[in-house]
C-alpha positions, -999 to 999 in steps of 0.1 A, spaced: 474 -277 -635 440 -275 -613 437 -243 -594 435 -245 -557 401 -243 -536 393 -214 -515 369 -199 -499 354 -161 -490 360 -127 -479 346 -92 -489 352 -52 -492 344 -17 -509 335 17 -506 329 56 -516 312 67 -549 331 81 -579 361 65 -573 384 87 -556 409 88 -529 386 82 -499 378 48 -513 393 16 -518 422 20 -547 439 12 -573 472 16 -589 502 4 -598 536 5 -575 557 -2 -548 567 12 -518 602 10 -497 597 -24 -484 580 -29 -449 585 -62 -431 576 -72 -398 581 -103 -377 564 -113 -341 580 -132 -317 560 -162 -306 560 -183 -272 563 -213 -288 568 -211 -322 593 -205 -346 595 -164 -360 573 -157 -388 577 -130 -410 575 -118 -445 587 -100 -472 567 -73 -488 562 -70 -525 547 -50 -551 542 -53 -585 520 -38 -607 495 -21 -630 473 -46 -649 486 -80 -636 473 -115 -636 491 -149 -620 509 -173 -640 493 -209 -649 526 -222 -650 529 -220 -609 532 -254 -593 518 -273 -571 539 -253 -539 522 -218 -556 538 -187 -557 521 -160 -544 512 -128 -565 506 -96 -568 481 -84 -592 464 -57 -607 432 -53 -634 420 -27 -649 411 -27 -689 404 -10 -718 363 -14 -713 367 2 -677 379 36 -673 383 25 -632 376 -9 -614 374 -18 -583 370 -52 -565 350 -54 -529 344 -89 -525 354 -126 -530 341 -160 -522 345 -196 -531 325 -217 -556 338 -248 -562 372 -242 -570 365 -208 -590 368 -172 -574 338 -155 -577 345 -114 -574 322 -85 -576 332 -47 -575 322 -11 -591 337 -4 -628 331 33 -644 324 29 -683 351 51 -704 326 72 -720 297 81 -700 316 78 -665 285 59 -649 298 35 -623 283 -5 -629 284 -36 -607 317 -59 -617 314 -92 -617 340 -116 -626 348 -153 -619 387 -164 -615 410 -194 -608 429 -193 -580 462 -184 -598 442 -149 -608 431 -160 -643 399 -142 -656 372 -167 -665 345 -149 -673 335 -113 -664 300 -93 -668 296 -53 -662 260 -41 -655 245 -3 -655 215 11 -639 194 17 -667 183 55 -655 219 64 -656 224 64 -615 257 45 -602 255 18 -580 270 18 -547 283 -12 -525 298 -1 -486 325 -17 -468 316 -48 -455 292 -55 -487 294 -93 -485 287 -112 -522 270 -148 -510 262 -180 -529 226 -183 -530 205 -217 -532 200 -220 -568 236 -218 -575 235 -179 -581 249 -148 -557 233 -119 -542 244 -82 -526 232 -60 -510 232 -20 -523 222 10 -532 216 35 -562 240 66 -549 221 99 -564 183 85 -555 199 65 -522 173 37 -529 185 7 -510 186 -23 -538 194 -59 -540 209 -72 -569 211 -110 -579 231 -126 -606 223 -159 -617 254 -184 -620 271 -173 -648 271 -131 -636 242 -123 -656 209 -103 -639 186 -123 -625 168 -86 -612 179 -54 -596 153 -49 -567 148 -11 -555 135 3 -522 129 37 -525 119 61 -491 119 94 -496 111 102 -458 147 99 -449 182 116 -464 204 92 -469 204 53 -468 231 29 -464 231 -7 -473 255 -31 -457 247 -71 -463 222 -95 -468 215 -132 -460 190 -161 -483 161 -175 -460 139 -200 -468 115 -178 -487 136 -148 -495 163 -124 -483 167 -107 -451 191 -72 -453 208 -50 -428 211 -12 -432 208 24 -417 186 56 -427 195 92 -421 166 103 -402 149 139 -414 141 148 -379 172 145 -357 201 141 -387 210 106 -367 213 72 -386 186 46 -377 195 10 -384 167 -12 -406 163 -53 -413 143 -57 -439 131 -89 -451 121 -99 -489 104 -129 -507 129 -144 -535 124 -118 -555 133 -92 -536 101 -77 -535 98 -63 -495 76 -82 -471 84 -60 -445 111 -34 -427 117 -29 -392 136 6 -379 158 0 -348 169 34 -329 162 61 -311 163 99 -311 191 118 -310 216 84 -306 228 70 -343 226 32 -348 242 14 -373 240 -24 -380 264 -38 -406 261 -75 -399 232 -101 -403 239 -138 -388 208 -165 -390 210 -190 -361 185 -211 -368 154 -212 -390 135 -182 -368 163 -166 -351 186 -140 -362 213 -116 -348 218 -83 -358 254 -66 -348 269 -30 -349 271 0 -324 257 28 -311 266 64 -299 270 98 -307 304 111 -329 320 141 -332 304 158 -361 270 156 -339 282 172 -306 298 207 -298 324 193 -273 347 159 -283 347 145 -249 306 139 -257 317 118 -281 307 81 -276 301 45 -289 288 15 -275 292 -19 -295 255 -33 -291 241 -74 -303 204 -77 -314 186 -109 -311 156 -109 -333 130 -133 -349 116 -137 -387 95 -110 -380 120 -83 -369 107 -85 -330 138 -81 -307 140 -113 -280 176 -103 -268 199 -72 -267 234 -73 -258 252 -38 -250 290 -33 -245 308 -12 -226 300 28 -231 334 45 -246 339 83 -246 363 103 -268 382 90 -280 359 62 -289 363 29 -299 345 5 -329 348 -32 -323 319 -57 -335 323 -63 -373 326 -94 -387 314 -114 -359 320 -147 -365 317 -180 -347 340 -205 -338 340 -240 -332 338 -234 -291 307 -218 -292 328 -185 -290 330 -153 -315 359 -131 -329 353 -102 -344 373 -72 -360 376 -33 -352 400 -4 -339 408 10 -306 413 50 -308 438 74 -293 448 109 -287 481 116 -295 499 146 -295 504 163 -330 476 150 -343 445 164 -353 420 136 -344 420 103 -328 440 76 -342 431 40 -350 452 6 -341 430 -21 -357 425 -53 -333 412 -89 -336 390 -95 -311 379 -130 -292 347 -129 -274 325 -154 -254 291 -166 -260 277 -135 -243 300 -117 -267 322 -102 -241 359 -98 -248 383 -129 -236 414 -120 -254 424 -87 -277 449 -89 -304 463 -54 -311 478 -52 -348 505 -23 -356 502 10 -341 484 41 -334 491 60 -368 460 73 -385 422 77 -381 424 54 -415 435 24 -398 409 -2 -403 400 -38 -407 372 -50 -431 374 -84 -430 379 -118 -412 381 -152 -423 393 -184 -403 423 -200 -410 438 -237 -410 447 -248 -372 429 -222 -353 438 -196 -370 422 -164 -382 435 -143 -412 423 -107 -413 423 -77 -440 423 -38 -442 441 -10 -447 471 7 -430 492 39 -431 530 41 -420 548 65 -412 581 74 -420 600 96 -400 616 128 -416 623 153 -416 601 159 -430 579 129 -416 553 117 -443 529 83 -450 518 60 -470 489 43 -470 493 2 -478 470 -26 -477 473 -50 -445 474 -88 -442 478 -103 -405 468 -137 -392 465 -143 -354 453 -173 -336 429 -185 -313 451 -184 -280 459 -146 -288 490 -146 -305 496 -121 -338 513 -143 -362 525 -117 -387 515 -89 -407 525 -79 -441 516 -45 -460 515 -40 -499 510 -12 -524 509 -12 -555 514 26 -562 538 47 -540 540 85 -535 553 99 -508 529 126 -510 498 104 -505 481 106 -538 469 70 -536 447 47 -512 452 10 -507 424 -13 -490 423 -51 -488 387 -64 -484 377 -96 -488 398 -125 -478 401 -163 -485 422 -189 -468 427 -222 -492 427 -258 -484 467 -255 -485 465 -227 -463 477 -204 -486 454 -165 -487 439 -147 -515 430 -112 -509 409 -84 -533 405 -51 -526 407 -11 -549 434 9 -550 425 47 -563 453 69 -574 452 106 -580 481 107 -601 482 116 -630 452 135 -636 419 129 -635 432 98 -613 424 63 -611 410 29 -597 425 -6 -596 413 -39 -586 444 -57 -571 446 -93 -556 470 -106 -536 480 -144 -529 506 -153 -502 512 -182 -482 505 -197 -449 531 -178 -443 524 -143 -455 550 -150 -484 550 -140 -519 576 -169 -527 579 -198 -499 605 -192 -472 607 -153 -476 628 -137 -451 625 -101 -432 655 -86 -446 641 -60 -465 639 -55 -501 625 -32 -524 623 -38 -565 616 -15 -593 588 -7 -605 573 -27 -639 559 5 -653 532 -7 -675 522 25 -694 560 21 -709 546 -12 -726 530 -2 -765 504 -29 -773 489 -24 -807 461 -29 -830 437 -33 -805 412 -44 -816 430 -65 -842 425 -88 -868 460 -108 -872 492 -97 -857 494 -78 -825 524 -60 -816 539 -55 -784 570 -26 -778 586 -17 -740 615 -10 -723 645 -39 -725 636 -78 -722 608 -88 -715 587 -118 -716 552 -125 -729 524 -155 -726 489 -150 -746 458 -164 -725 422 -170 -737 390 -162 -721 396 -194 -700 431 -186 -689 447 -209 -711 480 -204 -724 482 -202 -762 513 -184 -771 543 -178 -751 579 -157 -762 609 -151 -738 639 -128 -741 622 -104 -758 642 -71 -767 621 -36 -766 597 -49 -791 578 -86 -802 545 -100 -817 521 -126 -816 498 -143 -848 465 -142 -839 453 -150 -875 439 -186 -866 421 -176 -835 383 -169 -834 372 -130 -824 369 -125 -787 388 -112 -760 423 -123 -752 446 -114 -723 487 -108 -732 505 -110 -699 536 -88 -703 562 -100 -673 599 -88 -667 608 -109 -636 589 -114 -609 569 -85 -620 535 -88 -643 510 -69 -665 482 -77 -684 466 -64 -712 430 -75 -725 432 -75 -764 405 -81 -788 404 -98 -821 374 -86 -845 
């Protein structure tokens, strides 16, 4: 059957792949459901589900899809993460970090899916001095005119800001660097196509004062710079994440301002100020917009500004606290609406107060004036002894202020915390059903690893259509348990596991080929007839999948 259209969303983060970034892993927590009560509408809610290590969706879903819960990591990738997602047609197009087994260097991802989580084609790329590339949160892929995609960058041990653009089919079109040694460290955050070129928005470490400095910088098509402009000023940091073009010689600029805690001696110094630049092709400010000026504990509310039909904006971010038995500030992420002067009408508060890790990353709109937003979360479960988990978060809210529901998944659980979970980019499909990517990283075992892991609910915020809040747990599918051997191959390839199981063989396209049910701790496949390439063997015991790539020689 045809795969559903969507469209796009975004996320990643940290270098080497370890628990302060976007994770991966396989698991489930105790389930977590929550429902709002709505003025006028009926109670929405959700059931939460996990499922696995190395999943992909099911072609065999109809029309009415099921949602899904999948993970990918494979042979060729020691860890893989996924940061963002937009639509193409009616293909996913995803890009993330993947480390190579051997060498440990960490490469661009890129990967193109159907909407029911099928691999299509997928690409890795290294820097060829041996230096890892590093995408933040907020990194937005986009579709560029001639068809191909762009991001935004940077190498992490030189810190030279890059762009990198891929043609249509995920292969280099160039790797553009930037290097300046006059500053210590350089983030890159997105970019946007002009007419003749790119335009980019980032911050610098200044050498001086120690305080970040935002940058635009614009580029010919290329990617060769025409010229950079430095917003900021001493002793304040300034940090732009977001680029918006407005018309053909007008651009806006958005992040904050302030001062945080690791820069001042006394916490109630601390504070941030969510700030709007107007500026022209040139980089020459026309208009500035500052919000209010928060003190400790402060408050970050501006990304993902985004317009509406009204001529109005929402936008994503947290409001802090201190609460007692705490070490720092918490975060309760929030949607915001604001109006044309980017002041706030109406704020939607999501969850509460339970970590400085609370955060949102991305925002999309919705069918019927709705907005669907992603992040991550961590609960806590009173003890004794009280502990958390951290989940990746789903909510949808609406235009008149109303949170809709939330949901919160996992894919590995230990109550001691050994794993992170973050949702980043986000689409909402013509059916209103919502595909989400983000990382999931894992300490456990030893040396640890990272996940990509997508997730596909519906309108709804259900895994299967009319899910209820009762809540459930399942047990785990624990994919290491599952043998699959030769690989490589040449003829038959053997699967072995735990009890019955079921398996489908896909191609490259995500066509199914072979399929065997009621399997009993061990089956095969013939591969004999079928020319050398790579092959993915879905391995599924309920609602509950993994997947395998395989490779005939």
């Amino acid at each position: 059957m045809k795969a559903e259209l969507s469209i796009s969303g975004i996320i990643n983060y940290e270098p080497g792949f370890s628990s302060y970034n976007y994770s991966m892993t396989i698991g489930r927590i105790p389930g977590y459901f929550q429902s709002v009560d709505l003025p006028a509408k009926a109670l929405l809610v959700w059931f939460n589900a996990a499922i696995f290590l190395f999943t992909i969706a099911s072609p065999t879903i109809t029309q009415a899809q099921s949602g899904f819960i999948q993970s990918y990591c494979f042979e060729n990738e020691s860890s893989l993460q996924f940061n963002d997602l937009i639509l193409q047609n009616d293909t996913l197009v995803m890009y993330g970090r993947a480390r190579h087994p051997m060498t440990g260097q960490i490469g661009i991802y890129f990967s193109k899916m159907d909407t029911l989580g099928n691999i299509l084609i997928e690409t890795t790329h290294y820097d060829s001095t041996g230096d890892d590339y590093f995408f933040d949160i907020n990194a937005d892929l986009i579709i560029c005119s001639d068809g191909g995609y762009a991001i935004a960058g940077k190498t992490f041990f030189r810190g030279y800001s890059i762009i990198i653009k891929f043609n249509y089919d995920g292969f280099l079109d160039f790797v553009k660097e930037h290097p300046d040694d006059s500053v210590l460290h350089t983030t890159h955050w997105n970019l946007i196509e002009t007419q003749s070129g790119y335009m980019t928005v980032g911050a610098k470490q200044q050498m001086s004062d120690g305080k970040w400095d935002a940058f635009v910088m614009r580029t010919d098509e290329s990617g060769n710079k025409i010229w950079e402009t430095s917003y900021g000023q001493q002793e304040v940091w300034e940090v732009f994440k977001e680029i918006l073009s407005i018309s053909e010689n007008e651009f806006l600029v958005s992040g904050a301002a302030g001062l945080s805690t690791s820069q001042v001696q006394n916490p109630s110094q601390q504070w941030s100020q969510n700030r709007v630049l107007k500026i022209d092709s040139t980089g020459n400010i026309s208009e500035v917009w500052e919000g209010e000026i928060k003190f400790y504990p402060t408050s970050v509310g501006m990304s993902k500004l985004y317009p509406t039909i009204d001529e109005n904006w929402f936008s994503i971010g947290s409001n802090n606290m201190i609460i007692e038995g705490y070490d720092l500030p918490v975060n309760q992420v929030e949607v915001t609406k604001r109006n044309e002067s980017f002041e706030a009408i109406e704020t939607i508060t999501i969850l509460d107060h339970t970590s400085s890790k609370n955060i949102l990353t991305d925002l999309t709109p919705g069918l019927n004036q709705e907005w669907v937003t992603v992040g991550r979360y961590l609960h806590e479960v009173p003890g004794p002894p009280t502990y958390y988990y951290d989940a990746g978060l789903i909510a949808k809210v609406n235009e008149a202020g109303d949170l809709l529901w939330t949901r919160t998944d996992t894919l590995f659980y230990d109550a001691s915390g050994y794993s992170d979970h973050y949702l980043g980019g986000v689409v909402v499909l013509p059916s209103g059903s919502i595909i989400a990517c983000g990382q999931v990283n894992s300490d456990i075992p030893a040396p640890g690893k990272s996940y990509g892991w997508l997730i596909k609910v519906d309108k709804d915020g259900c895994i299967e259509p009319g899910c209820n809040p009762t809540s459930s747990s399942s047990s785990l599918l624990d994919g290491t348990a599952f043998e699959v051997f030769p690989n490589p191959l040449s003829d038959q390839l053997n699967v072995s596991g735990p009890g019955r199981f079921d398996l489908e063989l896909l191609d490259s396209n995500g066509r199914l080929l072979q399929s065997s049910n009621g399997n009993v701790d061990q089956a095969s496949f013939n591969l004999r007839t079928y020319p050398t390439g790579n092959y993915y063997l879905r391995i599924k015991v309920g609602s509950r999948w993994a997947v395998r790539k395989v490779v005939k020689q």
